[in-house]
Structures are given as structure tokens and as C-alpha cells.
Backbone as a chain_set.jsonl record, in Angstrom:
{"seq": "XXXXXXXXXXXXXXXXXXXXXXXXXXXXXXXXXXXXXXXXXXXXXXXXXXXXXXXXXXXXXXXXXXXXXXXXXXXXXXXXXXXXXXXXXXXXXXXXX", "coords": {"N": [[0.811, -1.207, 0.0], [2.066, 1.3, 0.441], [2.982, 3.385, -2.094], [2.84, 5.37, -5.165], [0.795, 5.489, -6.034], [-1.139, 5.385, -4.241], [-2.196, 7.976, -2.884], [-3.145, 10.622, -1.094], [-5.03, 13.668, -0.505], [-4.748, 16.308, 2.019], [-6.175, 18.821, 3.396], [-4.986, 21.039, 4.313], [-4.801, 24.121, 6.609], [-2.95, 26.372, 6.677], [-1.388, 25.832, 4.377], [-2.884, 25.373, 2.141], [-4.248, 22.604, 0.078], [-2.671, 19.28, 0.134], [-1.124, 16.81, -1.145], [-0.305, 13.831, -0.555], [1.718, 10.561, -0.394], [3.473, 7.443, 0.448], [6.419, 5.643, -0.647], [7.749, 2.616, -0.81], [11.416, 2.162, -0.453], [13.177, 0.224, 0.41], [13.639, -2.862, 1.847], [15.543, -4.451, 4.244], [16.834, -6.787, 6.675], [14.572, -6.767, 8.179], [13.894, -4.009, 8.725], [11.925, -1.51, 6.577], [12.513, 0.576, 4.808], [11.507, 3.556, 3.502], [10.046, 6.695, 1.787], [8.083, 9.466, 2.628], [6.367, 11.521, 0.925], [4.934, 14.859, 0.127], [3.59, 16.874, -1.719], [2.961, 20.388, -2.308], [-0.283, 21.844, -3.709], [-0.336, 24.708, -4.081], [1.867, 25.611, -4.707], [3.349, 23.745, -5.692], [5.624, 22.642, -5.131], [7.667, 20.056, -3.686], [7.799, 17.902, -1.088], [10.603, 15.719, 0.178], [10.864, 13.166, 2.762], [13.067, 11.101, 4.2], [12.419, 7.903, 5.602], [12.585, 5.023, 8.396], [11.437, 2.142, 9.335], [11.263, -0.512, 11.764], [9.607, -3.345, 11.86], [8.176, -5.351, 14.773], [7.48, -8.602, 16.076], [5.181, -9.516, 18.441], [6.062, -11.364, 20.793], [9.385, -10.187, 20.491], [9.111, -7.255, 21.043], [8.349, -8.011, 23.671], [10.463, -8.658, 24.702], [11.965, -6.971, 24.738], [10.631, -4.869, 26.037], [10.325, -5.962, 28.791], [13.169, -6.071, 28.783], [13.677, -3.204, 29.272], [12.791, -2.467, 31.513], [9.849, -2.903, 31.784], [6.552, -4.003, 31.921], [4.112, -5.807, 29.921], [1.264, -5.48, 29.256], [-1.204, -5.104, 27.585], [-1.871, -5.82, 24.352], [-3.286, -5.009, 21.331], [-4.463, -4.735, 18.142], [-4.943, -2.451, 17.025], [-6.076, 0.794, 17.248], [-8.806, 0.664, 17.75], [-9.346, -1.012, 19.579], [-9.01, -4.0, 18.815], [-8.304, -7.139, 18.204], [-4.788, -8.334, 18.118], [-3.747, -9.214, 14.695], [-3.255, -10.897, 11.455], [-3.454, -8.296, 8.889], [-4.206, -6.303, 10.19], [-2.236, -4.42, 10.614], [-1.034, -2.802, 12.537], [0.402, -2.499, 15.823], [-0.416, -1.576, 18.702], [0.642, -1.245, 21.859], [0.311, -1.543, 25.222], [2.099, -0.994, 28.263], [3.517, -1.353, 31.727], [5.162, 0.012, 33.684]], "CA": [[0.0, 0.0, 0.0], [3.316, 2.469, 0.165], [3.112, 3.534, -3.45], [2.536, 6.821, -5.431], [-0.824, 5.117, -6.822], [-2.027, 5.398, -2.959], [-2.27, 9.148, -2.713], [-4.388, 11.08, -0.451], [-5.262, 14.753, -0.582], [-5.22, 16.734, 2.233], [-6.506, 20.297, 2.914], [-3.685, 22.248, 5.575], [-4.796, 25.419, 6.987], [-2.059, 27.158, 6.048], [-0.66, 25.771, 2.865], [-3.955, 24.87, 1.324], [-4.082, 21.204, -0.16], [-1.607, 18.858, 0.244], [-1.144, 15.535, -1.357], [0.55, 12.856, 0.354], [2.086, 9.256, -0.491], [4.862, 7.017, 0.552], [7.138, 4.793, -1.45], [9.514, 2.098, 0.227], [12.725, 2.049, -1.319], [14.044, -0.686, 0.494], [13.509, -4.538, 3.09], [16.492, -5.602, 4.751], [16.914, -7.011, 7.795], [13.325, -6.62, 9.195], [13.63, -2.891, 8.044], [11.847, -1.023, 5.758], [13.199, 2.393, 4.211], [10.63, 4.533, 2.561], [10.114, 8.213, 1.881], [7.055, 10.326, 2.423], [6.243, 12.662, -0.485], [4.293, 15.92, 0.275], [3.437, 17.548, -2.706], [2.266, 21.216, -1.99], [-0.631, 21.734, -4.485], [-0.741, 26.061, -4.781], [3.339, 26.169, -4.878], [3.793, 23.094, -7.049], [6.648, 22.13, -4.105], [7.588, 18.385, -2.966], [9.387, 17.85, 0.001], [10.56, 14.117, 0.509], [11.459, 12.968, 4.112], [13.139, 9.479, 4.047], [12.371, 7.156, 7.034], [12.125, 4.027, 8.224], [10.662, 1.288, 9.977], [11.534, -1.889, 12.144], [8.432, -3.991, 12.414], [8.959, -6.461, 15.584], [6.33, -9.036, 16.558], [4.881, -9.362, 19.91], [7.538, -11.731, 21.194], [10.101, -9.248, 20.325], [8.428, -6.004, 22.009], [7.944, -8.234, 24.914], [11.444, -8.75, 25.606], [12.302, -5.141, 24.677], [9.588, -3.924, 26.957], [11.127, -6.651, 29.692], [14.551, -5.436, 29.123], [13.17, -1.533, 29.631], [11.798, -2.564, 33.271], [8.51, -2.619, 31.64], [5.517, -5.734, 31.943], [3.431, -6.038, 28.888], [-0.198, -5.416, 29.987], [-2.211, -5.725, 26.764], [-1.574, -5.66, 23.041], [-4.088, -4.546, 20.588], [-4.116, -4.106, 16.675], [-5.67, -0.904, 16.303], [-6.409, 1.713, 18.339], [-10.124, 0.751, 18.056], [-9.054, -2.45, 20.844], [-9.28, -5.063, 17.802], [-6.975, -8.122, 18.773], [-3.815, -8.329, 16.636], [-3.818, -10.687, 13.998], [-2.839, -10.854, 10.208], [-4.234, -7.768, 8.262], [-4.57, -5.549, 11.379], [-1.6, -3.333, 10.23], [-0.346, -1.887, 13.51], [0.675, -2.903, 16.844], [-1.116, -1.095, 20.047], [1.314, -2.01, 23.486], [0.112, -0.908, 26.76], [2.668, -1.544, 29.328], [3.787, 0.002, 32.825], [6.563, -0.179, 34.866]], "C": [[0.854, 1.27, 0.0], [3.669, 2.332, -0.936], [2.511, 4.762, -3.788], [1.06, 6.423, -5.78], [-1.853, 5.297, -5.399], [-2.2, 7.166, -2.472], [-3.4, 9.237, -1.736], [-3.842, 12.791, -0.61], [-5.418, 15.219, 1.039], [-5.166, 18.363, 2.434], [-5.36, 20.767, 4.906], [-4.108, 23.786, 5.64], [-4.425, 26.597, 6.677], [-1.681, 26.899, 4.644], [-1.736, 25.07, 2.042], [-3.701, 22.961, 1.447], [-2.594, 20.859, -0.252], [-1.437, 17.124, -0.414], [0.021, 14.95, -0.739], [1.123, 11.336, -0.043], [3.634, 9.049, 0.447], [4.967, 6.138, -0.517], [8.13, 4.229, -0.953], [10.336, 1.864, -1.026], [13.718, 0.498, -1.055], [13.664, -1.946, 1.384], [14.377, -4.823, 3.057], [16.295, -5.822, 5.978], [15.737, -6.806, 8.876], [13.36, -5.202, 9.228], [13.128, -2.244, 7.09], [11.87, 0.516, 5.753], [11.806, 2.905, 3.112], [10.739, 5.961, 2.346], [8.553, 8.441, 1.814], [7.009, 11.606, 1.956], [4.858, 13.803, 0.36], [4.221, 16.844, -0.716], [2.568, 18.682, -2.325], [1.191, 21.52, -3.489], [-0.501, 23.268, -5.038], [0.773, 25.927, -5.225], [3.311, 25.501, -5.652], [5.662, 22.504, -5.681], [6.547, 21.017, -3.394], [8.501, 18.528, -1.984], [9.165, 16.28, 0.081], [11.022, 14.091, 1.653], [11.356, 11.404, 3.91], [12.798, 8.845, 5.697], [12.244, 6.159, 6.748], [11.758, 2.678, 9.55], [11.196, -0.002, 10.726], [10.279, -2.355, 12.853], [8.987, -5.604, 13.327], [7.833, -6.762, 15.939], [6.241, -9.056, 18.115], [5.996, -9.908, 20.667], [8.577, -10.826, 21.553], [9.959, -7.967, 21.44], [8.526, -6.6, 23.468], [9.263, -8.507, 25.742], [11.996, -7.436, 25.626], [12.077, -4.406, 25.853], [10.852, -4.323, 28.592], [12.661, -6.349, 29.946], [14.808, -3.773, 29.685], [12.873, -1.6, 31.231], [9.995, -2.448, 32.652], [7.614, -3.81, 31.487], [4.574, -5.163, 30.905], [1.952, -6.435, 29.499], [-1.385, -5.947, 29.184], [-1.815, -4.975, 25.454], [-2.367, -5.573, 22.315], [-3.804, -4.736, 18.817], [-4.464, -3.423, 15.634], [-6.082, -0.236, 17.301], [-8.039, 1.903, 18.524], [-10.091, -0.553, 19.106], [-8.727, -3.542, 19.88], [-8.048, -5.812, 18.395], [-6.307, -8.159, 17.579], [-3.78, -9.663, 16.225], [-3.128, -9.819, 12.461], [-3.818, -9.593, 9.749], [-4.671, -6.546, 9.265], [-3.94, -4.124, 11.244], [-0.977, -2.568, 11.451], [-0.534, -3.091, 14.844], [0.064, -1.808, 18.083], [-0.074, -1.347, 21.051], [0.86, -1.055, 24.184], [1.144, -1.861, 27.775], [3.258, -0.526, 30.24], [4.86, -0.623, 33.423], [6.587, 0.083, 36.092]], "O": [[0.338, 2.295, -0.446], [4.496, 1.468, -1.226], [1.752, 5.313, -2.991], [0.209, 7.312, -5.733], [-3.081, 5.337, -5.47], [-2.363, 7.241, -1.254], [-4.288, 8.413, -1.517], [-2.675, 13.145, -0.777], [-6.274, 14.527, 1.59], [-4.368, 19.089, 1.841], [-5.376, 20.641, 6.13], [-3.753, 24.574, 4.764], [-5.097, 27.603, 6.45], [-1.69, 27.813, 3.819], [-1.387, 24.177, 1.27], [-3.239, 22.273, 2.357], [-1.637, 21.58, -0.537], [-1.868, 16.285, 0.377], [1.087, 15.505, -0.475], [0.132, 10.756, 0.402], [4.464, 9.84, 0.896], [4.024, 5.816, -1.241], [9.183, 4.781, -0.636], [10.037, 1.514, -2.167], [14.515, -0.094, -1.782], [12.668, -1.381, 1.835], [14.697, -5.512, 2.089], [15.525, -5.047, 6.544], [15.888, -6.706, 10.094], [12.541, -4.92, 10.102], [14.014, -2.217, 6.236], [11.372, 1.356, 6.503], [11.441, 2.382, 2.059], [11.748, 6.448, 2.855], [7.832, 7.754, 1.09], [7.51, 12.603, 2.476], [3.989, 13.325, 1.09], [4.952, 17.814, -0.513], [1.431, 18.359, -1.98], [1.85, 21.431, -4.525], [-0.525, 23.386, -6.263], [0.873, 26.223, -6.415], [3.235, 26.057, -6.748], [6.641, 21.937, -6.165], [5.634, 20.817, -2.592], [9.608, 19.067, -1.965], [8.093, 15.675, 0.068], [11.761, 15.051, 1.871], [10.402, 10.673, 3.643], [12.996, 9.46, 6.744], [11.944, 5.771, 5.619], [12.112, 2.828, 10.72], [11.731, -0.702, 9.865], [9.895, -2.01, 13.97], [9.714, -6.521, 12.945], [6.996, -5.894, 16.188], [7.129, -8.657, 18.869], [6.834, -9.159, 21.169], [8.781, -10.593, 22.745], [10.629, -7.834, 22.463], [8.755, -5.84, 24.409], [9.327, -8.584, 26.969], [12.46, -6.94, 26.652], [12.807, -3.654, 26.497], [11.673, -3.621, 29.184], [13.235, -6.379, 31.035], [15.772, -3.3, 30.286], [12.775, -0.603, 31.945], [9.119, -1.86, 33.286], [8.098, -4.704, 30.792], [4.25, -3.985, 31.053], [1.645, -7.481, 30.072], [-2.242, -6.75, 29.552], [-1.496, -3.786, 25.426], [-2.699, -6.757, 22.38], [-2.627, -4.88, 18.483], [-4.456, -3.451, 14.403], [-6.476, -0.832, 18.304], [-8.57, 2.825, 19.142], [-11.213, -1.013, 19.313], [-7.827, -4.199, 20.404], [-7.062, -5.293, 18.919], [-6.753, -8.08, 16.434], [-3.776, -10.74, 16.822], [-2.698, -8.671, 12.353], [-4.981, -9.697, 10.138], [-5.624, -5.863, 8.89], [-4.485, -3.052, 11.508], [-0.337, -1.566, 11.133], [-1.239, -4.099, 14.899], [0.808, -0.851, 17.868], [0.068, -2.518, 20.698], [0.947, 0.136, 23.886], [1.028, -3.066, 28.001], [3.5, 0.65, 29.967], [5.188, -1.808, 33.492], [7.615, -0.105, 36.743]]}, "num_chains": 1, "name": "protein.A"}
């Protein structure tokens, strides 16, 4: 779904409309490299900002968290509560220390 064909429009206060995509450039190592495009629509001005990503499954997080001083309370996979599964797209963690 990080592709220029996924655009979205939106409208900014200040700088009017704004279109938006990403595009990954790269997957190694359980990393992905992308850039997010911002195309200003009155100027005609793109700014790219590269970033990128390390997606770690629950497992993972849980020793992270555990190595932080932190206990893993409840995991989610969406910020509407939905339990994580395949197709969910995000990770939720609630944990306290």
C-alpha cells in the first residue's frame, strides 16, 4: 500500500491542499526504508522525508519492553481495541513499569 498510486489529498490550513504518499525504497533485515512525499498543491513544491521502519512481533516487544523494566499489559491491533492478527496493520502495546 506504500506507493505513489495510494495518494491522499489533504486540505492544511495554512498551505492549502496537500497531497501525500509514501514509497519504500528498500527490506532488509526486518527494516523497511521509505520516503514520504508531500506535494504542496498552490506552490507546485515536494518535500521528501526518508524514514524508516523496524516492524517487531509481539515476542520481540515483549522482551524489549522486559529489558526496559517494563511488563506487557495488553496488546491490541488498532487503536479501536481489535486483537492483533494478520491484516490488522499496527501494533497497540500498553505496558507500565
Amino acid at each position: 500500500r506504500w506507493t505513489a498510486g495510494a495518494r491522499r489529498t489533504y486540505d492544511d490550513p495554512a498551505a492549502g491542499p496537500v497531497e501525500v504518499w509514501a514509497e519504500v525504497s528498500a527490506v532488509r533485515d526486518g527494516v523497511v526504508s521509505y520516503d514520504n512525499h508531500y506535494a504542496f498543491v498552490a506552490t507546485g513544491e515536494e518535500v521528501v522525508s526518508p524514514t524508516q521502519l523496524r516492524f517487531r512481533s509481539i515476542d520481540e516487544l515483549t522482551v524489549s519492553l522486559a529489558q526496559a523494566g517494563f511488563v506487557l499489559e495488553q496488546v491490541y491491533g488498532g487503536w479501536d481495541r481489535r486483537p492483533p492478527g494478520p491484516g490488522t496493520g499496527e501494533l497497540v502495546v500498553v505496558a507500565v513499569r
